[in-house]
Structure formats: structure tokens, C-alpha cells
N, C-alpha and C positions, 0 to 999 in steps of 0.2 A: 469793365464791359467794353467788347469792342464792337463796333459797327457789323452791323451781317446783313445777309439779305433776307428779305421774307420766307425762302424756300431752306437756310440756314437755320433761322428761327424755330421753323415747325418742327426740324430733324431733332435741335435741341432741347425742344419741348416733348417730345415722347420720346427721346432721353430720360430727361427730367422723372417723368411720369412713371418710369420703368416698364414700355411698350417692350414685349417679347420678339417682334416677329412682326414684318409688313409685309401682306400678299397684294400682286397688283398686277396692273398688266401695263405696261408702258406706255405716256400719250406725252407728246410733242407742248401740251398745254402743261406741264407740269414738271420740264425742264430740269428746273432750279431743283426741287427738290431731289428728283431722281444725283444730279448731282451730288447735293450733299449728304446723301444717304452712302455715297463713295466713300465716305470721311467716318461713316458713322459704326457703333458697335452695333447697331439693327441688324440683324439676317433680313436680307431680303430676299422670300419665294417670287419667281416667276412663273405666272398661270397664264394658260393660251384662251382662257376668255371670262370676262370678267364676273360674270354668273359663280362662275365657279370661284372665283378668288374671294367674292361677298359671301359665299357658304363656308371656306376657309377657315375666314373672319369670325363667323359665327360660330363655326364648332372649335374653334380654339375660346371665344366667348366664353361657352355651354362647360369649356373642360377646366379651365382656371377659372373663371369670376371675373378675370380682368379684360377692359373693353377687347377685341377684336378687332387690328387695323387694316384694312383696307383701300388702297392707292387704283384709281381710275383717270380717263378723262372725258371731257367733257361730249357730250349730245350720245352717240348709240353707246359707248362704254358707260356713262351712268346707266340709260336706260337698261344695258343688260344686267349690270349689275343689281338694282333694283331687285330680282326676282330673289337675293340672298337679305337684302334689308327685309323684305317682308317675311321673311324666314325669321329675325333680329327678332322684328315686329309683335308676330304671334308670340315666339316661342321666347321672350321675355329676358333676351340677351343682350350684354351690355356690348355695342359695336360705334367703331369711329369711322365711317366712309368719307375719304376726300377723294374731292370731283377736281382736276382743273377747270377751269373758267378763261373763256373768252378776254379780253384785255377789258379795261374799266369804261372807256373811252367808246367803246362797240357798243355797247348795251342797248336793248332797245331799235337796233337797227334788223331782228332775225342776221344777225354774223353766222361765220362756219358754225357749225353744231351749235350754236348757243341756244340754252336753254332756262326757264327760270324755274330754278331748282325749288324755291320755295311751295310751288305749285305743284310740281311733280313729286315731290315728298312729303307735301303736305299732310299728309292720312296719312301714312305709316312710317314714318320719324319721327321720336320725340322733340327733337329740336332737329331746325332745320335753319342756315346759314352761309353769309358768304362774309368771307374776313376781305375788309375793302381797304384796310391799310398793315403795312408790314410791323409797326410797332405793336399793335391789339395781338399778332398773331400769338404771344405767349397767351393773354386773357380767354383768348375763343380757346385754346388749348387746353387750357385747367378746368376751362367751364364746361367742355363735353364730355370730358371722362366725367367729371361730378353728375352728368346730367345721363349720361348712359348708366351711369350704374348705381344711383337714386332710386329708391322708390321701386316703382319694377321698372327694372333695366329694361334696354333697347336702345333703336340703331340714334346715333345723331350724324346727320349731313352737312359736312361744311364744303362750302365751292371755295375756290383756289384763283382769283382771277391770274392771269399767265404775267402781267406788268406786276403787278403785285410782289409776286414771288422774286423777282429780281429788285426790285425797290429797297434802298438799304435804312433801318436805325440801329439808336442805341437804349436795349431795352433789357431790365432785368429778367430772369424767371422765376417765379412764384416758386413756392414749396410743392413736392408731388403731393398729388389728388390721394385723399383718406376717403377709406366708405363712410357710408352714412348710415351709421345703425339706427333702425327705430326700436324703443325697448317696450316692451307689455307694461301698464302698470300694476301696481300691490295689489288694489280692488277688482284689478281685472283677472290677475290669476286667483285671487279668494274666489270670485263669481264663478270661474271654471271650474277650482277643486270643487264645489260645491254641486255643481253642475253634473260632475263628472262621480261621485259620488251616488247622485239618487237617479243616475241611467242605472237601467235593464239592462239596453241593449245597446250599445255605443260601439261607434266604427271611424276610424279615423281615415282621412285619404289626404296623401301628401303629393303635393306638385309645385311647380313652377320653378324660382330660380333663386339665388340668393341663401343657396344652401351650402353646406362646406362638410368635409369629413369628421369636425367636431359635433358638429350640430344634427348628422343621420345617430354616430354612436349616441349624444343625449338622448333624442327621441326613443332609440329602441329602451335604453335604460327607463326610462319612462312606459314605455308600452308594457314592460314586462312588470313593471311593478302597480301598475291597474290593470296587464291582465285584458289589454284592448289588441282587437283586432285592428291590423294594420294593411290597408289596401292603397297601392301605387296609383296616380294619374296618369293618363296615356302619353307612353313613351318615355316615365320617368320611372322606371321600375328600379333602377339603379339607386333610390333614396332608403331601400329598404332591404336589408339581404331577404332573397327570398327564400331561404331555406332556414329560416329563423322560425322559431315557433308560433309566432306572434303574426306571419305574414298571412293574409287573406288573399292576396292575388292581384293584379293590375286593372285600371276601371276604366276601358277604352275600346277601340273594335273589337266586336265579338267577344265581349266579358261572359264569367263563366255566369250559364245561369243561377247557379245559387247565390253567387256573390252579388247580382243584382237583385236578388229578395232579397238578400239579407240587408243590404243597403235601404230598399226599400220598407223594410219592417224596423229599420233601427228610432231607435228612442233618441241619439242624439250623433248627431255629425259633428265631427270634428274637420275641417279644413284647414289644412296648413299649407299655406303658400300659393296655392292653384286658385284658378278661376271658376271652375268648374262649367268650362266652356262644351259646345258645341259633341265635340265628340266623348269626353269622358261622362258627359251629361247623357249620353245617349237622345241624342238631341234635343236636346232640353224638356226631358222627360222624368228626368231621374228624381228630382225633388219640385216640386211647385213652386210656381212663379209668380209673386217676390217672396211672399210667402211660403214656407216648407209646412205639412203636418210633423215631422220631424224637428228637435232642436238644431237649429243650427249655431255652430262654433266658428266663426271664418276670423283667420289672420292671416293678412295682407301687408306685404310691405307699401302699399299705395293705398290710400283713404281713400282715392276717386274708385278702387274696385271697388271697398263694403260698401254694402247698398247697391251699386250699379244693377245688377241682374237679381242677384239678391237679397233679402232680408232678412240680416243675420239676428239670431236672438241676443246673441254678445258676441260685437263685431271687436278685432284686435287689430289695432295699426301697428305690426311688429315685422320683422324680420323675419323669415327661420331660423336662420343663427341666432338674434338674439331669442328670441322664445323660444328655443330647443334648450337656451342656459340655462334660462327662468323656470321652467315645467322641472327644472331638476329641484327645486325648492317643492315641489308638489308630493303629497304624502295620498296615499290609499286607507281606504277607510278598512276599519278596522274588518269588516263582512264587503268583498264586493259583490253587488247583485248579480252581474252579470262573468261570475266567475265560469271559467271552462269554455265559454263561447271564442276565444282565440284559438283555442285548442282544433274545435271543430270547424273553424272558418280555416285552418289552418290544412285540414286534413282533405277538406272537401279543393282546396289549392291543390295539392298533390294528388287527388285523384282526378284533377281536370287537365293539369298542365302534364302526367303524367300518362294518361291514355295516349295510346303510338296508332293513329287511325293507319289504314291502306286505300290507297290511294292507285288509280290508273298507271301502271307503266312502268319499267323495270327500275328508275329512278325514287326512291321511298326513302321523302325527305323527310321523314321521321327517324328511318336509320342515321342517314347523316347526323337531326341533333344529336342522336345518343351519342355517335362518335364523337365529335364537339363538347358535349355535358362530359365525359370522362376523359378531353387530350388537350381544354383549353385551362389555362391558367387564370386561377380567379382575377388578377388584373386585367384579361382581356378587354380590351376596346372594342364596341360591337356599335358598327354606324349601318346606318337605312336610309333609303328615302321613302319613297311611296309607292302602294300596290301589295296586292293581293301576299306576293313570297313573303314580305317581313313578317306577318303572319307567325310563321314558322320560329322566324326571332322573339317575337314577345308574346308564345304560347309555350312554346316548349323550352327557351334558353332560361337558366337561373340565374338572375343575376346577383352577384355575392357582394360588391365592394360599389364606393360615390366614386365616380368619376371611371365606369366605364361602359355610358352609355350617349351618344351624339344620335339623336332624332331629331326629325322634324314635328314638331305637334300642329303646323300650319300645313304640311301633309303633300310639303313642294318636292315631286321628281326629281331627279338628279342630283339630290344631297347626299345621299352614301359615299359616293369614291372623294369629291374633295374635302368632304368631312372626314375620311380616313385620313388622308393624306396630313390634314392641319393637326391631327391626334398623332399621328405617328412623328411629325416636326417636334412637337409639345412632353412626348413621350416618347424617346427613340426605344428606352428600353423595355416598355413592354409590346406585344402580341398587336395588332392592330387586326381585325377584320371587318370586311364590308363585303356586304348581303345587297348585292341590285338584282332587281328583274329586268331582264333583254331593255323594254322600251326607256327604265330609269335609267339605266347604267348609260344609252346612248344621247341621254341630255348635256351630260358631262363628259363625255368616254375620253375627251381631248386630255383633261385633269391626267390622266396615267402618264401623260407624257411629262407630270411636272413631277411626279412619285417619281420616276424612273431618272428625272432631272437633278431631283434633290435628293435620292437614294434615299425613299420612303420607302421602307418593305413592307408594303402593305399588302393582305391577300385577298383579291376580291371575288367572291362567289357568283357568277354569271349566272343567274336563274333563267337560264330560256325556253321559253314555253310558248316563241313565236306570234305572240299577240302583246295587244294590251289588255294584259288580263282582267285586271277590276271594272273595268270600263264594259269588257265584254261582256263578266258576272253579271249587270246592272241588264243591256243589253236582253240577255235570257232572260233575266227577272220581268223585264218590263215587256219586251218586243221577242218573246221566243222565237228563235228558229229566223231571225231575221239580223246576223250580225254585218254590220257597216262599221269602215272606219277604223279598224280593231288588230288587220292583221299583220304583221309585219315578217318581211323578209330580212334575215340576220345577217351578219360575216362568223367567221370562225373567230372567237374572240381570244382562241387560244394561240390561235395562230398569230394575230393580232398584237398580242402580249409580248411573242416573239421578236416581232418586228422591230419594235421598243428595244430589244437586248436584255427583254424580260423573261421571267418565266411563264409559259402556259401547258395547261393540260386540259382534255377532257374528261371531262365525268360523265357518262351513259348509264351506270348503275350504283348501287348503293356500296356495293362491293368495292367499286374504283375509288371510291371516295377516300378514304382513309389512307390510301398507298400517294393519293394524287394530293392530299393535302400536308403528307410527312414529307415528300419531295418539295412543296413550295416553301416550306417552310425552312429547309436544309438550302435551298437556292442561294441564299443570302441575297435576293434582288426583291423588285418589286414582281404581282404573279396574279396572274386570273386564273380561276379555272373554269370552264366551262360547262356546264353543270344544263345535263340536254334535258328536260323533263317533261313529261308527256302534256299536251294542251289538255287533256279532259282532268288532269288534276291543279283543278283552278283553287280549291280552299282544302283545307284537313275537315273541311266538313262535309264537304260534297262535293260530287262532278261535276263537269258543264251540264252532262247529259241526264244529271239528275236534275239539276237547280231549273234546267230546260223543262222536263218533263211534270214537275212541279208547277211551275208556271201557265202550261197549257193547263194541266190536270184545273186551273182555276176560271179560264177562262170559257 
């Protein structure tokens, strides 16, 4: 063992750990490290703001299992980055953010940018820290990957004080960080076969995180052999092929109406993984609270979920990996009652997500899915952030395989392009695309210069419709005929793209689409296309000038 410094230390410990990939944005507090990451086999992304590099983090999170690192420094570079921890936060991903820190010796005086991170991360990190001596730096190290990716994963914060980091011992490193499986017990899958045997009417919804590609093929092998209808949680549709017989549809914005009776009419719920938070809840409408008239089934990798919100009838402290193993020990009774109801939850999916509405304006972005549903590659990577366009993504796109879907379910703007971007590092060889609308794509728009920096060919679909769309929906709904706040003036983003040394084009009709998206693709670079679409086509459900005119009609 030979002597190293604090900032040596840390590089060696997510070594150790087997860290993929550190996104960061360079600070002055953090010297040492940035040096020994010189030495190191880590790829180091460089991102032009730290927002982005903390969404990074997280959709490389979302795409392996494994934490998501993250390099900051200290006072506005934490706080920007913040806006991707809380992304960590909701959406139940294992992330490692380090902060630099003021010297040890400053503390307490408000120094340059110093901040007490424990405070400011308080409420949405799991653990939150500052390693105040260079020897610990292996122990904070093993402990936060354990502690991101425990239970339900999320972000953890360690501060970095700047003296620290230079400060030298001599210290072993631990073994790299193992998951932590929690497994179902014997009694508790007898209670379920049992359970699951005298439902009628049983409907399973799959979410959250801690899932892997053994553990979706279990479940479906399970689904098909009782026979159960299978519906996704928002933004996780990727747990499920949905073009399997057995899929019911995704239970998020604007679910399809039958899929919400029939959820509402089931005999027994099955919950795997998810919270069933806020929006797949349909704001906590969808089952009674804590109470369900419904059976509830909830397994949770975290104890502190069952019970929180609800009041499971047999609650599972499990994994989805391990209880996708275990349910394969599960037999169907000899008559299932509720035989043929996947079939028809099945069917009623394909005549919702298959209706091709028209919409205002020579742009019919229903044509596009279709061109997409027959030009992309079941591996496609499909990232979103927020508003009204993704819509379009998780109604009409099928998603077929685990690991080719990066959303937000905490529902933060700007996560589409550098969540492409970390899935395209993470997978150079398949497809990457990203769907922004005008106002999302400009939270992040700087990220394209890190795709075009690290030769991420990624495609991103410019939805501009010159407003903030969702905002403005609500807007008509609430205050017809009276929009504030909402409009926005663009640049040409195609043009824009260019400027990069990238590719761009526009799209004005449904017809351009196809020719402008076999050329981005042939580019070999990173590539927007600009995608002009009329403002009165705010939803596949309706105009402005309807949802407007409805709204008065009430008033």
C-alpha cells in the first residue's frame, strides 16, 4: 500500500467499484481528483452544465443498475446540479454526486460558494456527507454505492472538502460493493399462489427500479401461465413487451379509458416494484387510501414503502429480481377464473395505442410514429423529458425489450438530450433517440455540444410548437382565452445543429419525415431535426381551440 492523496484515493475506489463513466463539469475545488482521474481507466464526459451531467448520471443509473457518477463543485455547481438528484430521488435510481468543499479550516465562516450540503440535500438524498479525512475516503466509498443501490435506490451526496483531497495516507480498499437482494418468503409466495388463484379479476402493474432483463422474461413466463393481465407504470413501459399478449397498456397521463375501469373493477392488484405514486395513481384516485376495496399485492424493495401510502393485504419486502425468480416456483390452478381477460385487456391496448388521431396542421405526428414503429430497431433507446409531445412516445411507440426506455417519472424538463447522450456513451451500438419539445430541449440544448464532443450520435427530435405547451393546455382549461407566460420565440434548431459540425434538418410535414430521418441516421454524427408542428395541435386528443372552447362551454 502506498501513500496517496485523498483525491487519489476516491479515483481508486470507483476503480474498485467498477464505475463505468464520470460526467462532470470541472471546479477548481476538486483539483486533485480531476488530476487523478489523468491516471485513471474512468472515461471522463465533459458537460457544459451541471444539470445536465446529474441527468447523465441518472439515465446511465436507469440503464445499468449500477450507481451513476457524477463530479461537481461546490455552491451554484451543486445547486444546478440538484435539479438531476431530484430526478435520482423520485425516479428511484442508484446515483453518486460529488461536490468539492471549501477547505476544512473555512467552515462556518459563509467562505467562497460554501455551502452545508447536508441541509441542502437533505430531503432528496438518501444519504448525504462530507469525508473530512483522506484515510475514510475508501469507507464513504463502499458505503454509498451500498447505500444508492439498497433498498430503493437513489442519489447519495458526498462533499469533497479541497484540503482534504490533497491530504495523503496509507489505506487499504475494501472489496467492490455486491447488491443487496431482498428475497420473498415460502409463506409469502403460498399466500400469493393462493391469492392469485380465487381472483376473478387480477391485474398486475409493474414499476420502479431494481429490475434487470432476467427478471421482465420471469415475470412475462409467469403472466402467461395465469393468464394475468400486465399493465406498465408511467414511464416504465419498457418492463413489459408490449406487443405480448398478456400487455394491458401503461397506467400514467392519459391512460386509456378502459384500462382505468378495468383496474378500477379488479379483484386483486398485483404491484411489483412501484409506488404507485402521484401520477400512475391518477392522483391518488386509482385505489383508496390506505385502504383499497380491491386486494392489494405490493413488493417493494424498501419496507419503509409498504404501508406508507398504502395498505397492502400482503405486503412483500422483495426485490423484482429476486421475486420475478421466485413467482417461477408459482403453479396456476387447475381452472383459472379469470381466464381470457388478458386477452381482452390485450386487445382493447391495441385499439387505443393504435387509433392514429388528426390533428391541426400539415405536420401528423401520428404519421411519424408509424414511420418509427416500422424503421426503428427493437433496441431503440427512447428518452423524454416533460410536456405535452412525449405524449406521442408513450401512446403510440411499442416498446419491445428492458433497457430501452430513460424517463423522468419526477416529470423534470430537460432530461431527454442528456439522457440520450449517457445511453448512447453506455450503448454506442444501438439507435439512441430523443423526443424534446421547443421549451424542454432549451433547458439542456448546451448538452448537444457534449454528444457532438464525445461523438454520441444521437437523434433528437425538436418538437416545436412555439409555446410551453402543457402549461398553456392547463392555461385553456383553467383561464380560457387568456394565455400568459407560455409563448416562446425559437432559433432554427437545425441550423443550430449545424453549427456543432452536426447534422440538422427540418421537418414541416409528415412526408419530410422519413427522408430527414434516413439522412440523420446515415450522417454518422450527432443530429436534430427540427420538427415545425402546428401550436393548435397541443394533444392526440384535442386542439387548443377545442380544449378552449370546452372550457368556456363550462363556464
Amino acid at each position: 500500500m502506498d501513500q496517496k492523496t485523498g483525491g487519489e484515493l476516491l479515483v481508486d475506489a470507483l476503480e474498485r467499484h467498477g464505475a463505468d463513466r464520470v460526467f462532470c463539469v470541472p471546479g477548481e475545488s476538486y483539483l486533485a481528483v480531476l488530476d487523478a482521474l489523468h491516471d485513471a481507466s474512468i472515461p471522463v464526459t465533459v458537460c457544459r452544465q451541471e444539470g445536465g451531467a446529474a441527468m447523465m448520471a441518472d439515465a446511465h443509473g436507469k440503464l445499468t443498475g449500477k450507481p451513476g457518477i457524477c463530479m461537481v463543485t461546490r455552491g451554484p455547481g451543486a445547486t444546478n446540479a440538484s435539479a438531476g438528484v431530484h430526478v435520482a430521488a423520485q425516479d428511484s435510481t442508484p446515483m453518486i454526486l460529488f461536490i468539492g468543499q471549501i477547505e476544512r479550516a473555512m467552515r462556518e465562516r459563509e467562505a467562497f460558494q460554501e455551502v452545508d450540503y447536508r441541509q441542502m440535500f437533505g430531503g432528496i438524498a438518501k444519504w448525504v456527507a462530507e469525508i473530512d479525512q483522506a484515510d475514510r475516503v475508501p469507507e464513504f466509498i463502499s458505503r454509498a454505492f451500498h447505500v444508492a443501490t439498497s433498498g430503493r435506490p437513489g442519489p447519495v451526496v458526498l462533499a469533497l472538502p479541497e484540503d482534504m483531497l490533497v491530504e495523503t495516507a496509507t489505506v487499504a480498499q475494501p472489496p467492490a460493493w455486491q447488491q443487496v437482494e431482498t428475497h420473498p418468503g415460502l409463506t409469502q409466495m403460498a399466500e400469493l399462489q393462493k391469492r392469485l388463484w380465487a381472483a376473478e379479476r387480477p391485474i398486475a402493474i409493474l414499476g420502479g427500479s431494481r429490475w434487470s432483463e432476467d427478471a421482465v422474461a420471469a415475470f412475462t413466463r409467469f403472466a402467461e401461465r395465469f393468464d394475468l393481465p400486465v399493465a406498465c407504470s408511467f414511464r416504465r413501459q419498457m418492463l413489459f413487451d408490449n406487443l405480448h399478449p398478456n400487455y394491458a397498456g401503461d397506467v400514467g397521463i392519459g391512460i386509456s379509458p378502459k384500462l382505468l375501469a378495468r383496474i378500477k373493477a379488479s379483484d386483486l392488484v398485483l404491484l411489483v416494484g412501484g409506488r404507485l405514486s402521484e401520477m400512475p395513481s391518477q392522483s391518488y384516485s386509482l385505489l383508496e387510501i390506505p385502504a383499497s376495496d380491491q386486494q392489494l399485492v405490493h413488493i417493494h424493495p424498501d419496507p419503509e414503502e409498504l404501508g406508507r401510502v398504502y395498505r397492502a393485504d400482503l405486503a412483500i419486502n422483495a426485490s423484482p429480481t429476486a421475486f420475478c425468480k421466485a413467482v417461477e416456483g408459482l403453479q396456476p390452478p387447475v381452472e383459472i377464473k379469470g381466464a381470457g381477460e388478458a386477452a381482452r385487456a390485450h386487445e382493447d391496448y391495441l385499439a387505443w395505442s393504435g387509433a392514429r388521431p388528426e390533428t391541426p396542421g400539415p405536420l401528423q405526428m401520428a404519421a411519424v410514429m408509424d414511420w418509427l414503429e416500422a424503421n426503428l430497431p427493437e433496441d431503440t433507446i427512447c428518452t423524454n423529458g416533460a410536456g405535452n409531445y412525449a405524449t406521442w412516445l408513450h401512446r403510440f411507440h411499442r416498446f419491445r425489450r428492458y433497457g430501452t426506455q430513460a424517463a423522468p417519472t419526477s416529470g423534470s424538463m430537460g432530461y431527454g438530450l442528456p439522457a440520450a447522450v449517457a445511453a448512447k456513451l453506455a450503448f454506442p451500438e444501438r439507435e439512441v433517440i430523443c423526443f424534446a419539445g421547443d421549451g424542454c430541449l432549451q433547458m439542456t440544448m448546451q448538452e448537444f455540444g457534449t454528444a457532438c464532443q464525445e461523438g454520441a450520435n444521437i437523434i433528437v427530435l425538436a418538437i416545436d410548437n412555439g409555446m410551453y405547451g402543457t402549461i398553456r393546455m392547463h392555461q385553456e382549461r383553467t383561464y380560457p382565452g387568456r394565455p400568459s407566460a407560455t409563448k416562446l420565440v425559437n432559433p432554427d434548431f437545425a441550423a443550430l445543429a449545424r453549427t456543432y459540425g452536426a447534422f440538422g434538418a427540418t421537418v414541416e410535414t409528415a412526408e419530410d419525415f422519413g427522408p430527414a430521418y434516413a439522412a440523420a441516421r446515415a450522417s454518422g454524427k450527432p443530429a436534430i431535426l427540427h420538427m415545425k408542428l402546428d401550436p393548435e395541435a397541443i394533444t392526440p386528443a384535442a386542439s387548443l381551440s377545442q380544449i378552449r372552447a370546452a372550457a368556456q362551454a363550462k363556464q
